[in-house]
C-alpha positions in Angstrom: 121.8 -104.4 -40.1 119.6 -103.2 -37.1 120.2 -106.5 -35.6 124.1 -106.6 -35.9 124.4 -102.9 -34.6 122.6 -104.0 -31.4 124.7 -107.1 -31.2 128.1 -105.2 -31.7 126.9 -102.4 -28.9 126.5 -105.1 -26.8 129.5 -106.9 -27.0 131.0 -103.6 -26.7 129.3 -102.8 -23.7 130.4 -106.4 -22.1 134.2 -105.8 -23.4 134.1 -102.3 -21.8 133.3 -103.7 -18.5 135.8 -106.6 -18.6 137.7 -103.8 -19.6 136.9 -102.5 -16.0 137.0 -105.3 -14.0 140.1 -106.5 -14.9 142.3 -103.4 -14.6 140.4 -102.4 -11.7 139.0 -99.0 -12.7 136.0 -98.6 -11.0 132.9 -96.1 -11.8 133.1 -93.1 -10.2 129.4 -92.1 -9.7 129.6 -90.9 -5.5 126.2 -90.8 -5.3 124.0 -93.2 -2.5 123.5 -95.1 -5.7 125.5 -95.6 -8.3 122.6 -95.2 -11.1 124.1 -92.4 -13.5 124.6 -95.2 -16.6 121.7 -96.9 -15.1 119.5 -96.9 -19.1 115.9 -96.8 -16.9 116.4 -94.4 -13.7 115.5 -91.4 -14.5 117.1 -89.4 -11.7 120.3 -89.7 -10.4 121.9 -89.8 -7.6 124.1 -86.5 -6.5 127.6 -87.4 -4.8 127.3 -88.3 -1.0 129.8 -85.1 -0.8 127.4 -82.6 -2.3 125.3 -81.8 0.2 125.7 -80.0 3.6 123.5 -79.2 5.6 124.0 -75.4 7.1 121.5 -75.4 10.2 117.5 -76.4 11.4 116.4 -79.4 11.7 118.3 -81.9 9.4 121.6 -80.0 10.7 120.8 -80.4 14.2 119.9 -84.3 13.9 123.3 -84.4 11.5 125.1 -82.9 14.6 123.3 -85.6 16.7 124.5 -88.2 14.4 128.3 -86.8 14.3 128.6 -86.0 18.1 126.1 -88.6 19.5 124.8 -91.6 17.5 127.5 -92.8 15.4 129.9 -92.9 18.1 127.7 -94.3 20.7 127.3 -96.9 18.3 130.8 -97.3 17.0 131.6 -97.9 20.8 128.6 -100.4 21.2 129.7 -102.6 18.2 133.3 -102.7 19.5 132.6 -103.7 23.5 131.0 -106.8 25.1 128.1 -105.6 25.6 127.4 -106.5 21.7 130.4 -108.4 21.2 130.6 -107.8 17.3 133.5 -107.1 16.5 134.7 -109.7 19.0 133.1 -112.0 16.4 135.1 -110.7 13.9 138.5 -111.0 15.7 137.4 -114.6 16.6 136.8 -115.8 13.0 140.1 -114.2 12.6 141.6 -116.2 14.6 142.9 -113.7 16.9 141.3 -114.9 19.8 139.6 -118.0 20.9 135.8 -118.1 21.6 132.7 -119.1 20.5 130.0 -116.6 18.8 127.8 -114.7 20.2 124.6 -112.2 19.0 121.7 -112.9 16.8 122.9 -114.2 13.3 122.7 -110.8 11.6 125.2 -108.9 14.1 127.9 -109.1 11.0 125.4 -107.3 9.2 124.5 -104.7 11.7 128.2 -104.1 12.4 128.4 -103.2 8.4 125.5 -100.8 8.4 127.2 -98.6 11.2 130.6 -98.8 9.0 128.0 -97.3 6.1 126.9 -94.3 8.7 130.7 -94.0 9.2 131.8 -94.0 5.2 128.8 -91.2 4.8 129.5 -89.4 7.4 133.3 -89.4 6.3 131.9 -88.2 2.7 130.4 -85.0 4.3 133.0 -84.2 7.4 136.5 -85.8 6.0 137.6 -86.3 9.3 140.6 -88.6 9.1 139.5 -90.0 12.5 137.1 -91.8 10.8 139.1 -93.0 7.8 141.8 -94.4 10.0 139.2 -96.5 12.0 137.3 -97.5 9.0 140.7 -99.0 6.8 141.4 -100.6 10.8 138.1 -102.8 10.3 138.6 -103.4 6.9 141.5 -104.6 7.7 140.0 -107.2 10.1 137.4 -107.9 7.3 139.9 -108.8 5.0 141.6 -111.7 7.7 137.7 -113.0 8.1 137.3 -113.5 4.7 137.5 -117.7 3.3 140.2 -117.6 0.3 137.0 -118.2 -1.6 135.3 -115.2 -0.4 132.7 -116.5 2.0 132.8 -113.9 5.1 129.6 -114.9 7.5 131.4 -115.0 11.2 128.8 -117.6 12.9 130.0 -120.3 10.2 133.7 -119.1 9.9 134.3 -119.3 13.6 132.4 -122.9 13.6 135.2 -123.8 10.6 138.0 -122.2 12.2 137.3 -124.2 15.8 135.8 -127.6 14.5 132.3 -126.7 15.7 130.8 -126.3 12.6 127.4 -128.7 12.4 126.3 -131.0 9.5 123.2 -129.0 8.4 124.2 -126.5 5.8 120.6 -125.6 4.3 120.3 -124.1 8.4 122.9 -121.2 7.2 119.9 -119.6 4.6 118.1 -119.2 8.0 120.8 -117.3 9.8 120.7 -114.4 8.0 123.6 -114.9 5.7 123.6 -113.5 2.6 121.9 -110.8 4.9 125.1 -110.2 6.3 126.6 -110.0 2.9 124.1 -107.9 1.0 124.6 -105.1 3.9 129.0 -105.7 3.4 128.6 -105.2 -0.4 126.5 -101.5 0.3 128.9 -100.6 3.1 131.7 -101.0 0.7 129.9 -99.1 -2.4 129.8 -96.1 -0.1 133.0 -96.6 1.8 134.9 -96.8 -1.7 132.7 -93.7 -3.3 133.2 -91.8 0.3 137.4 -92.3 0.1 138.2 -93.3 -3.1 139.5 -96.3 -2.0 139.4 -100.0 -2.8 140.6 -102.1 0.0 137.0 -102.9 1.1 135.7 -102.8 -1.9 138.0 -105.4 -2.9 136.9 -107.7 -0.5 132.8 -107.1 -1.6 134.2 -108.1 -5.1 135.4 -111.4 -2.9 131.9 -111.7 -1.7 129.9 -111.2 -5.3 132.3 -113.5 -7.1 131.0 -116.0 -4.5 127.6 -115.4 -4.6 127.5 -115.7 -8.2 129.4 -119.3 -8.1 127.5 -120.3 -5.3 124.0 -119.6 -7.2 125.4 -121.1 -10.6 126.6 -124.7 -8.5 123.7 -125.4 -5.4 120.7 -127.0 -5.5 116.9 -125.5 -5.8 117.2 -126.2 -2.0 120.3 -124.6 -1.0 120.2 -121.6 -3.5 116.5 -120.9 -1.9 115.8 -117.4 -1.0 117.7 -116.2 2.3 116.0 -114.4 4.9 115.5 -110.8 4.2 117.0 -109.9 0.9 119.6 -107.3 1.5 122.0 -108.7 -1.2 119.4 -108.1 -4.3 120.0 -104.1 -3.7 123.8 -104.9 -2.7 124.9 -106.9 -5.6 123.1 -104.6 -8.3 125.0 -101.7 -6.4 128.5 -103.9 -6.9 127.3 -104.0 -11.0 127.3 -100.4 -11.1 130.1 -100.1 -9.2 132.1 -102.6 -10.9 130.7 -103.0 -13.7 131.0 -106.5 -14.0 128.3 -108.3 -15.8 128.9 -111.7 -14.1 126.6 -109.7 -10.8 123.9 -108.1 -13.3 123.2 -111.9 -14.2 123.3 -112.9 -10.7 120.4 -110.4 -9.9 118.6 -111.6 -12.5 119.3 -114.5 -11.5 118.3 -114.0 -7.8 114.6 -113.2 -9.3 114.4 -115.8 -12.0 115.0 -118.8 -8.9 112.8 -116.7 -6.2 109.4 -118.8 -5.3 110.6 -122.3 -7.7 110.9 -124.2 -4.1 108.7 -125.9 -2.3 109.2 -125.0 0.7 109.1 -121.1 0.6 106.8 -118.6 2.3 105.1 -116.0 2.1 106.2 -115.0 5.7 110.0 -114.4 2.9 108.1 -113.3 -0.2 109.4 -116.8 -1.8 106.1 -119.1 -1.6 105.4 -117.8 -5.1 107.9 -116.6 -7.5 107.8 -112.3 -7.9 106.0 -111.9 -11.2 103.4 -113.7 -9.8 103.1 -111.1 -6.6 100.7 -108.2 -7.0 100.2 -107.4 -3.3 102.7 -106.9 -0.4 103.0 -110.1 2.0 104.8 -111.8 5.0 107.4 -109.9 7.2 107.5 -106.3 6.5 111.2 -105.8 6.7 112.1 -108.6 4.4 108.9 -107.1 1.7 110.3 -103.4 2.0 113.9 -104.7 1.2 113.3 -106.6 -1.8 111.1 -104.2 -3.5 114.2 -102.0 -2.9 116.0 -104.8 -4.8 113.9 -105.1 -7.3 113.4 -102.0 -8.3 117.0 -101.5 -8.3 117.0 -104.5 -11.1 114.5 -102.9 -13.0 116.9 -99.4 -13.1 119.1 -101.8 -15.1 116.9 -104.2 -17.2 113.9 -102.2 -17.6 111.6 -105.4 -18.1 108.0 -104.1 -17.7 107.0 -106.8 -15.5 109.0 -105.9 -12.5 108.0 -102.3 -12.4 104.3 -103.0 -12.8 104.4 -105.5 -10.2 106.5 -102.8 -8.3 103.5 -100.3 -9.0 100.6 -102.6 -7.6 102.7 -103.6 -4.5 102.8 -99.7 -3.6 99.2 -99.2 -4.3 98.5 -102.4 -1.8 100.8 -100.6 0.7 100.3 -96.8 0.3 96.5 -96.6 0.4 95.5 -100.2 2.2 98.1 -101.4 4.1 100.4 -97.9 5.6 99.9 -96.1 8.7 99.5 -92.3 8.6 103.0 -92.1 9.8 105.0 -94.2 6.4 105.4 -97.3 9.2 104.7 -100.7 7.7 104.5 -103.7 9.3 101.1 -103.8 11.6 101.1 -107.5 13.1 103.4 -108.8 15.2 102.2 -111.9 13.9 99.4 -112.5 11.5 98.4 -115.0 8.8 98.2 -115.5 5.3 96.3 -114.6 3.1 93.2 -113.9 5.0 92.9 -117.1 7.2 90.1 -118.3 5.1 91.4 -121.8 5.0 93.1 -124.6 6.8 95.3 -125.6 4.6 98.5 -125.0 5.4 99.9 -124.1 2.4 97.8 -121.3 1.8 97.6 -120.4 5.7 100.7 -119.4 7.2 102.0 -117.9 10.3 104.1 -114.2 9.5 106.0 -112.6 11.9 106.1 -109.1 11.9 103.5 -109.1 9.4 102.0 -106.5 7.2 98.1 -108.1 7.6 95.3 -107.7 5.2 94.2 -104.8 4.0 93.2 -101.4 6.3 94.4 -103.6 9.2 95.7 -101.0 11.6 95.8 -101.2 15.3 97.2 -98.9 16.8 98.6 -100.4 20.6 99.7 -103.4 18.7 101.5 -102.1 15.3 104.9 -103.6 15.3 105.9 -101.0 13.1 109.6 -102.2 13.1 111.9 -99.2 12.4 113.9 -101.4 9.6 110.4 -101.9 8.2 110.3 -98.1 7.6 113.7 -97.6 6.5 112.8 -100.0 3.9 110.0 -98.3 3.3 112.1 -95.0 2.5 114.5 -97.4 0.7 111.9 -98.3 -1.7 110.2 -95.6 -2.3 113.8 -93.3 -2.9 114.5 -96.4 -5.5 110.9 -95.8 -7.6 111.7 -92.1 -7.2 114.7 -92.6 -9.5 113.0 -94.5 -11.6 110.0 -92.8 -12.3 110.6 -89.2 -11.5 107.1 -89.5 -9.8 106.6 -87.4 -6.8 104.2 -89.2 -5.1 107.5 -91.7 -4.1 109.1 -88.6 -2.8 106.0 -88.1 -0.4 106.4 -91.3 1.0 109.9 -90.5 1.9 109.5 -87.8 3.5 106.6 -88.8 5.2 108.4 -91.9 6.8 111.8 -89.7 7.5 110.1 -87.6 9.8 107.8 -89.9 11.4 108.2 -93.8 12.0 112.1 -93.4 10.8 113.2 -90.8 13.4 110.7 -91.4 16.0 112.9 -95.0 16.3 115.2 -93.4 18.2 115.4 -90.4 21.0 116.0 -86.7 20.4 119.9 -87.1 21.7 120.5 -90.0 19.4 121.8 -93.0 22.0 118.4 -94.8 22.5 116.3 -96.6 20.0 113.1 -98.3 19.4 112.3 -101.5 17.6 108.7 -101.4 17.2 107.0 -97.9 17.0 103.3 -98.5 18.1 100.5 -95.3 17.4 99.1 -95.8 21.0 100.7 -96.4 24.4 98.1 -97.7 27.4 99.3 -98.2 30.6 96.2 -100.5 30.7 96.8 -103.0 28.2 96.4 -106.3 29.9 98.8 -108.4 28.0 102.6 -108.2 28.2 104.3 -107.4 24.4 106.8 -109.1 23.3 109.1 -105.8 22.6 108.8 -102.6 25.2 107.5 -99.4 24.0 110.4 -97.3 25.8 114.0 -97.0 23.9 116.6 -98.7 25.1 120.4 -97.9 24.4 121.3 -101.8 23.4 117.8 -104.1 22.5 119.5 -107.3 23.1 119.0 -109.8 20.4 117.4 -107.5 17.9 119.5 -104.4 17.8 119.1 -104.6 14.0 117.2 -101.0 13.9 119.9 -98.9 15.7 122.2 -99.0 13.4 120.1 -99.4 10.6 118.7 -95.3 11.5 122.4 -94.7 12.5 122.9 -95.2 8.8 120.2 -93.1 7.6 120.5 -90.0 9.1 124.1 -89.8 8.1 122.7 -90.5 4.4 119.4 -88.4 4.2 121.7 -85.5 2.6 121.7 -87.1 -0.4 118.1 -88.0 -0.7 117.6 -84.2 -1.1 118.3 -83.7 -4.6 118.2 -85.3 -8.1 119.5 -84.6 -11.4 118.8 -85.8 -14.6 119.0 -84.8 -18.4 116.5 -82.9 -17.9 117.7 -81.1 -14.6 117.9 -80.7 -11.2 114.9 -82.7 -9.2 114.8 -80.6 -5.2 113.2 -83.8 -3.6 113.4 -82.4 0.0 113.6 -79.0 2.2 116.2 -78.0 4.8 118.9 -75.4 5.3 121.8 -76.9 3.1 124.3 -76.5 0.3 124.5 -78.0 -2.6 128.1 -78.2 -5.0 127.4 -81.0 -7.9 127.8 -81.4 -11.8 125.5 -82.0 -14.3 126.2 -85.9 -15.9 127.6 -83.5 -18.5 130.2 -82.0 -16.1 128.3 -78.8 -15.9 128.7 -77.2 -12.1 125.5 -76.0 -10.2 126.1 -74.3 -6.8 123.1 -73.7 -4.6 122.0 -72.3 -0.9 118.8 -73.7 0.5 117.3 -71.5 3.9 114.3 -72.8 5.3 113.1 -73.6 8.7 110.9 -76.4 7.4 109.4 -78.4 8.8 108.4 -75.7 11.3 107.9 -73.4 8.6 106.7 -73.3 4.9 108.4 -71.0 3.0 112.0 -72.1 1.6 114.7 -70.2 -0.8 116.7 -71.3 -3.1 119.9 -68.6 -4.3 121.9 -69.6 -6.8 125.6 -69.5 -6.6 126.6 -71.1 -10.0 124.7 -72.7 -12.8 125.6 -73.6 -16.6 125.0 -70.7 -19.1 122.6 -71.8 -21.0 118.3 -73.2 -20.1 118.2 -75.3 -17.7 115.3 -76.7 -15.7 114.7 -77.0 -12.0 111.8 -79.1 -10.3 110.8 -78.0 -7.2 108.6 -81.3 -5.0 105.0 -79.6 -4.4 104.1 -82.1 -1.2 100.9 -84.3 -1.4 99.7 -82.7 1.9 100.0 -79.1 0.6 97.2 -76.7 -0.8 97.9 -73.3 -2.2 101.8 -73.4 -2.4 103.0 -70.3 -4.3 106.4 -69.7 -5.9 108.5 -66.5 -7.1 111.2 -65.9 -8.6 113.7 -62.5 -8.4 110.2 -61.1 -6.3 107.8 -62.2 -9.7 105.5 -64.5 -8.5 104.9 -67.3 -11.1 101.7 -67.9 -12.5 102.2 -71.5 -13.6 99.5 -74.1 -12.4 100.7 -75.4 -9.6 99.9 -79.3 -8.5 100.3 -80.7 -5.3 102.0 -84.1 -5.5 104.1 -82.9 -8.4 107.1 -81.3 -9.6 106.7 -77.9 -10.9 109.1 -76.6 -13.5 111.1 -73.7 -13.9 112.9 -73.1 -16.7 115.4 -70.5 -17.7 118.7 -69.1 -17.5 119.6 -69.1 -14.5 122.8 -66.5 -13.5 124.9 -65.8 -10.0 122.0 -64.2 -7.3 119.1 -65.6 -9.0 116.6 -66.5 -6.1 113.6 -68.7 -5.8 111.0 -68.9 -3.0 108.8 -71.7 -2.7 105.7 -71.3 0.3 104.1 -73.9 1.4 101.1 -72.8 3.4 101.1 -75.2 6.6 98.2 -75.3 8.3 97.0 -77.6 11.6 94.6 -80.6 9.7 92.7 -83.3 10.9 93.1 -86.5 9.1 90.6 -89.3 9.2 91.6 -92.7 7.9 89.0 -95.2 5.7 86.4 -96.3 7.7 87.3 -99.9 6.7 90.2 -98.9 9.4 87.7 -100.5 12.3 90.6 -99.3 14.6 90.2 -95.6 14.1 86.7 -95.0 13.3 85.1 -92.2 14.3 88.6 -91.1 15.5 91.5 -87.9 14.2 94.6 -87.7 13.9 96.1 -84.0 13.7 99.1 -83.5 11.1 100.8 -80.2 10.2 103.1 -80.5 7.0 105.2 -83.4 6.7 104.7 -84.4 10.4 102.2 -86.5 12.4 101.5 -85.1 16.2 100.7 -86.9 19.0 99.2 -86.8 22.6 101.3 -87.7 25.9 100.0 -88.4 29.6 101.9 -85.6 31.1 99.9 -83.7 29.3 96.6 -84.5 31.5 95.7 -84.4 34.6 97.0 -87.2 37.0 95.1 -90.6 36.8 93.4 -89.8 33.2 94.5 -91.9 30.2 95.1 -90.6 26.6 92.8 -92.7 25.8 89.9 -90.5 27.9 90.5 -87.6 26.2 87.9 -86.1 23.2 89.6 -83.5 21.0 87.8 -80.5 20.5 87.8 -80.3 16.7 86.6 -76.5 16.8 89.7 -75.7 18.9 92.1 -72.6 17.7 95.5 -75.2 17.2 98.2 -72.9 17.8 101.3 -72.8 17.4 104.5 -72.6 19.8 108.0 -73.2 19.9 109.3 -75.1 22.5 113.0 -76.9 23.3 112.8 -80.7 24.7 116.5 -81.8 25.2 118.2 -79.6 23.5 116.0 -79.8 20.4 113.8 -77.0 18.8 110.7 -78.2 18.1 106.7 -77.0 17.3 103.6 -77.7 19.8 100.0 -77.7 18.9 98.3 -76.4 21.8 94.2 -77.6 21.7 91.4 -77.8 23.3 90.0 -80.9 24.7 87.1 -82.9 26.8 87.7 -85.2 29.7 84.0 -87.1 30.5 84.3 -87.7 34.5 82.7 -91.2 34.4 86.3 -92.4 32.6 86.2 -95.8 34.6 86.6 -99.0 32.8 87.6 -100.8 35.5 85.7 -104.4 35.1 83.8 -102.9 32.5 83.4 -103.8 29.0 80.4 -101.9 27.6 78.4 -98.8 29.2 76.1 -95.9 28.0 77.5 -93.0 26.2 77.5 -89.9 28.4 78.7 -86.3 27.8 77.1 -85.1 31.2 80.0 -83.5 33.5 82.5 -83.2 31.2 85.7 -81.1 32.2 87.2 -79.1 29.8 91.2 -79.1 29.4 94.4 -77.8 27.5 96.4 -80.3 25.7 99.6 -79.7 23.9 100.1 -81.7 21.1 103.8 -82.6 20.3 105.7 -84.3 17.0 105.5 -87.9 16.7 109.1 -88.6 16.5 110.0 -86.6 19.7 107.0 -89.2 22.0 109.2 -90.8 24.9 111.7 -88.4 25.3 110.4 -87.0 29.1 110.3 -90.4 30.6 107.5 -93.7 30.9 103.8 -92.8 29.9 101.0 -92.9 27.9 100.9 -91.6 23.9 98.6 -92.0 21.4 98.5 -90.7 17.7 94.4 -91.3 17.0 92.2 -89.3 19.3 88.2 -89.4 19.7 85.8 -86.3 18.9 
């Protein structure tokens, strides 16, 4: 009897989303993802409508986004200079030419259109909407009757160029390309309401899933960096169509059954057989995204412990102090303890063996650390575990916004810890932004996309109640999954300042349980509420709940003591031995030249760990920000000049003032020196 009620629910459940598909009613979960009738996330996502933010620091890099950065970029994507677009229109067939950009322009021209469809969520301004439904339009002359869109080949088909080699178009970032069209058009339809692109993502999943049922072990290989797993469980819960939760499954079940995979694309080995991350950072971060997103519909045990070991192998082995990932620009695997070359293999971009850190050298790509913050948000929902939360916050404020300047039209691709002016070897990418990084421009857009979307990494709610994952000055309007309104205003000036309040405008009637994020780095938080302080245990790294009835005027105020610390890394970090770094709250400081006296290198100066760290506000293109001001030690005999070793000496030593700034804001006064990690 058991047995036949299961079966009947689940023929039910398939008929209902036939039922669905075929008259084209879509779900109507708004949120960043669409997990509210996902059976094993255990937060969900609030609409991308529901929060605003009202003023500090998230509302001042919002208005950076709005006025500066998604514009600039919109503008980029559409001129020569790119010539993105162009590639559209070409494939098109609306002009002749040839293509031009690095294979995955298609899909950085998509992520941009996401930072648009978000933005539009938040703003509604019809500006927007008018040039979005104008590109879709475009999209929708690109796209093969069958519903292949990938410009580089379509333009090759359209003019007779197209080569003989088809296995060379998994290299070229193509189902890339399509993963990032089949977010872009999650959010653009939950951001409008409207279908026209995401009609043409259903074009794109209905020909993934043939192509994956009909090519060979060869052709149906892995492609490079696995956007699609997170963009075609996003079309299942969109759609609901079961035909693309079998092709994620799918997409796992074939991953590492060549013989020709790597681990430099996580495929050398199939998934349940990886317990540690490997190969190319980017492509790691983005299919644990994917996975995890699997998991959130399947719930087989296997992917989340695998999940759960990969973090530990990142988080407390393989992560800078800042949430980057990434630390080779090219390395070997697994430890270069062999010469055969199937266990030996060159990574690029590579996340390195264990506690291998430099600091000169970390590539650090900024998509690496938005997939980083994709992850981690993902095993947030799934697990309701804080510690996730940490790491998102940690990399938004650091290695995420630290990719590109304070006034939101230059970016970085690699974000190195230390910058010498005396490091004899050229690297391959520059350590000063640029407004257009020609051939690999794929991070631009990619943090043009995430500001516009950190709103909605703010908040959570479940059965249970409403999760406050992150602090800033916002509001927040959104139901309960039973329809139940809650209204609430956040003031804070966090991260500057510790102590945040939550009023409540509106909440249901009845109990109802809020869970307020106690962050990893703080000590001795304290929380009232209507002025009586609450004497509940409180845990860092942990959600602390409140439960009552909450009525009109209620108010809660959370303080997080925030403090100037030094942090020391493992001494199996050879790099930093012996070394600090200095971190207050969520954010990691650094040291810049201009800041010393002329001719003296960051990397001369000794902090004074005994030193009074103060505080001061300060305003560095147009931005308010918080200073450390320190004490420090200059030795005079600082020459290294055809020098390798010398005696230690502390004779002479001058004594100096250093102000210490944020992380993220290094760069923005013009070429020098930075580093993160300081001597003692």
């Amino acid at each position: 009897m058991v047995q036949n009620d299961k079966r009947m629910k689940k023929i039910l459940n398939v008929s209902l989303s036939l039922f669905f598909v075929s008259t084209g009613v879509f779900a109507q979960n708004k949120g960043l993802v669409a997990n509210s009738e996902s059976p094993y996330s255990k937060l969900q996502s609030v609409g991308l409508q529901d929060v605003k933010w009202t003023k500090g620091f998230w509302k001042e890099q919002f208005d950076v986004e709005t006025k500066n950065t998604l514009p600039y970029m919109w503008d980029l994507y559409h001129n020569e200079t790119s010539h993105a677009y162009k590639n559209f229109e070409i494939a098109a067939g609306l002009s002749k030419g040839t293509f031009k950009g690095p294979s995955f322009h298609d899909g950085d021209f998509y992520k941009i259109f996401e930072g648009m469809a978000a933005t539009y969520a938040v703003t509604k301004d019809k500006k927007l909407d008018a040039e979005m439904d104008k590109a879709i339009a475009l999209f929708a002359k690109v796209q093969r009757k069958d519903g292949y869109i990938h410009t580089p080949v379509l333009i090759d088909e359209r003019w007779g160029t197209l080569g003989p080699e088809e296995v060379k178009k998994q290299l070229g970032f193509e189902k890339y390309n399509m993963g990032h069209l089949m977010t872009a058009a999650c959010i653009h339809y939950r951001a409008t309401g409207k279908t026209n692109f995401l009609n043409i993502a259903k074009g794109v999943a209905d020909f993934l899933y043939d192509f994956y049922k009909k090519a060979s072990p060869e052709l149906a290989r892995n492609a490079i960096c696995p956007s699609h797993y997170m963009g075609i469980v996003e079309m299942y819960r969109t759609t609901k169509n079961p035909k693309y939760l079998e092709l994620a499954n799918n997409l796992i079940d074939i991953r590492g059954t060549t013989n020709d995979g790597t681990d430099d694309n996580q495929d050398r080995i199939p998934f349940r057989q990886q317990t540690t991350a490997m190969g190319h950072a980017v492509r790691a971060n983005y299919l644990y995204a994917g996975v995890a997103d699997l998991y959130a519909e399947t719930g087989e045990k296997k992917l989340l412990d695998n999940l759960e070991s990969i973090w530990d192998d990142v988080t407390y082995r393989k992560m800078y102090i800042t949430g980057g990932c990434g630390s080779l620009y090219d390395g070997v695997s697994p430890d270069g303890t062999s010469y055969d070359p199937t266990v030996v293999q060159k990574i690029h971009q590579a996340y390195g063996r264990p506690f291998q850190l430099p600091n000169a050298t970390a590539h650090t790509e900024t998509c690496a650390n938005i997939g980083n913050v994709l992850w981690n948000w993902r095993m947030l929902q799934i697990t309701g575990d804080a510690k996730y939360a940490d790491i998102v916050e940690l990399a938004l404020y650091n290695s995420v916004l630290s990719g590109m300047d304070l006034e939101g039209e230059k970016f970085l691709y690699n974000n190195p810890l230390n910058v010498s002016n005396d490091l004899p070897f050229h690297q391959r990418w520059g350590n000063e932004r640029e407004g257009y990084i020609a051939l690999s421009n794929c991070c631009a857009p990619n943090v043009t996309r995430t500001i516009a979307e950190v709103g909605n990494y703010a908040y959570n709610i479940s059965k249970e109640g409403l999760y406050v994952n992150l602090y800033g000055s916002n509001q927040l309007k959104t139901k309960y999954l039973n329809g139940e309104e809650i209204e609430i205003e956040q003031q804070t000036n966090y991260p500057w300042d510790g102590k945040i309040t939550l009023k409540i405008v509106k909440a249901p009637k009845d109990l109802q349980n809020f869970f307020l994020r106690i962050p990893g780095w703080s000590q001795n938080a304290s929380i009232s509420v209507n002025n009586s302080k609450i004497t509940d245990k409180i845990v860092s790294g942990a959600y602390l709940k409140l439960n009552q009835k909450w009525k009109k005027g209620d108010v809660i105020e959370l303080n997080l003591p925030m403090p100037v610390e030094l942090m020391e890394a493992n001494p199996l970090v050879e790099e930093v031995k012996n070394q600090v770094a200095v971190k207050r709250g969520p954010l990691v400081y650094c040291l810049e030249s201009d800041q010393l006296p002329a001719k003296i290198s960051v990397n001369d100066v000794a902090l004074n760990l005994k030193s009074n760290f103060a505080t001061n506000n300060f305003t560095l293109n147009n931005r308010n920000l918080v200073s450390i001001d320190a004490e420090a030690v200059i030795n005079s005999n600082n020459s290294w000049n055809k020098t390798l070793y010398k005696p230690l000496s502390s004779k002479d030593a001058t004594a100096v003032q250093v102000k210490l700034i944020p992380y993220f804001a290094w760069g923005n006064k013009g070429k020098g020196e930075m580093t993160v990690w300081m001597s003692h």
